[in-house]
C-alpha angles and dihedrals in degrees: 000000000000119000110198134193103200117190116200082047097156088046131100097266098026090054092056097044087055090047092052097036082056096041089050076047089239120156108260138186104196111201123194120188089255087056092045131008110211094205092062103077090189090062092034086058096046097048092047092051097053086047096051089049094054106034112078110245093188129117089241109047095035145251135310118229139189116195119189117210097150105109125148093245100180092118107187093037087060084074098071100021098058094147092067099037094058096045088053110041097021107034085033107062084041091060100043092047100051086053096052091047091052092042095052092238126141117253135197113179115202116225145165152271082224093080080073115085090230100235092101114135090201137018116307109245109214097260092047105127109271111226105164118198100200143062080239105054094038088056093056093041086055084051091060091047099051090033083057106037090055087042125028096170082065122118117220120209124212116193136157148217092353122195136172152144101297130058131002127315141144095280098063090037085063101041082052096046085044089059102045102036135051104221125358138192123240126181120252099186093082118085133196153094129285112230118210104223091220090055101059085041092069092036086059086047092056088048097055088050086052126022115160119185120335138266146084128321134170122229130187138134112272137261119041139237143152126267089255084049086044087042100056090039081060098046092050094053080052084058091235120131112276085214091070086073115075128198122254141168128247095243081071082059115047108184117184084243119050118235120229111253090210117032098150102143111216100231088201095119100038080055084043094056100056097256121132110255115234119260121260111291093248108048084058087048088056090037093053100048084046091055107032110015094148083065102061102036126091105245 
């Protein structure tokens, strides 16, 4: 059996990691930002160690993980709040994973298609060159790469465009905006693949049970689209007309942070490594209105 101690806990992902963890009946320490703060390596180390003292590290009894799903996500206030993107996503994942190195845990550090520069033709393998265009994605590419230098037996997780049932996201953006406007524009020049949160849950999960060496993989769920492409899928689970979403260029649309134009994740490691590869895209965006429409649609 696997014990996990999961940070971001109240967040998108980490509430779905907790969910799962509970649903497989696997010991888990969720722990919110309220409950530990990453960036306080004093905390980080405490945690960790109770933790350590009370989970089972035998091969017998099982393994000890610590997943890290805590990650300052604001993207274009990173631009001007550096300071705290990088404590978060950059000084965090250090300190945890220092802790778990000493402590002998497990660790799988979540990370992001923004430490690619965007201007891929096809899906970026996981030793493809790094080049981040944003105070976002530059902060998370500095995390793996602290998570990975204190902790080489780490494994780094790559994943894109994520959505779920908690918290905001595009897909209830766009279930709100479908209630409320006739028609909308979306932009059709981004590329990439949504990633259903519960999903990667139970792929990190997977990853816990079996890790393997360490390193960095990508996982998403499979297939790839644009956001106009993701928007009129949507649309289509609300049971409104696809047509009513047009087409449109980022330049209609400035935002303070560029967004990468290509962010498809090749999931040939992750395949390579034993791990189940996420199903396509569209069949966990069905899957999820089927099972949680309430979620998704405005009251």
């Amino acid at each position: 059996m696997t014990s996990l101690l999961i940070t971001g806990a109240r967040g998108q992902l980490g509430s779905d990691l907790v969910a799962a963890a509970a649903a497989a009946g696997l010991p888990v320490r969720a722990f919110g930002w309220a409950e530990l703060d990453v960036t306080d390596a004093d905390a980080v180390e405490h945690a960790l160690a109770a933790f350590a003292h009370d989970a089972t590290t035998d091969d017998v009894h099982g393994t000890a993980v610590v997943i890290n799903a805590a990650a300052y996500t604001a993207v274009d206030a990173a631009e001007s709040d550096v300071v705290t993107a990088y404590a978060v996503n950059a000084a965090g994942p250090g300190n945890l994973a220092t802790a778990a190195a000493r402590l002998g845990l497990g660790f799988i550090h979540v990370s992001t298609d923004y430490v690619f520069p965007g201007d891929g033709i096809r899906p970026y393998e996981v030793d493809d060159p790094t080049g981040p265009t944003s105070v976002y994605g530059a902060s998370k590419l500095a995390g793996e790469q602290a998570a990975l230098a204190a902790y080489p037996e780490a494994h780094v997780v790559r994943t894109a465009w994520v959505w779920g049932t908690t918290g905001a996201n595009f897909v209830k953006t766009m279930a709100a905006l479908e209630a409320t406007r006739p028609t909308l524009s979306v932009v059709d020049d981004q590329r990439g693949t949504p990633t259903y949160s519960a999903d990667l849950a139970a792929g990190l999960l997977e990853l816990a049970a079996h890790p393997g060496p360490g390193g960095v993989l990508h996982a998403t769920n499979g297939g790839e689209t644009t956001w106009f492409g993701f928007a009129r899928a949507i649309f289509s689970e609300l049971g409104a007309d696809p047509e009513r979403v047009q087409p449109t260029t980022s330049d209609k649309f400035p935002r303070p942070a560029p967004r990468p134009a290509y962010s498809v994740l090749s999931q040939a490691a992750w395949v390579s490594a034993g791990l189940t590869p996420l199903r396509p895209w569209r069949a966990a965006l069905a899957a999820a209105f089927a099972s949680a429409p309430e979620a998704f649609r405005p009251a």
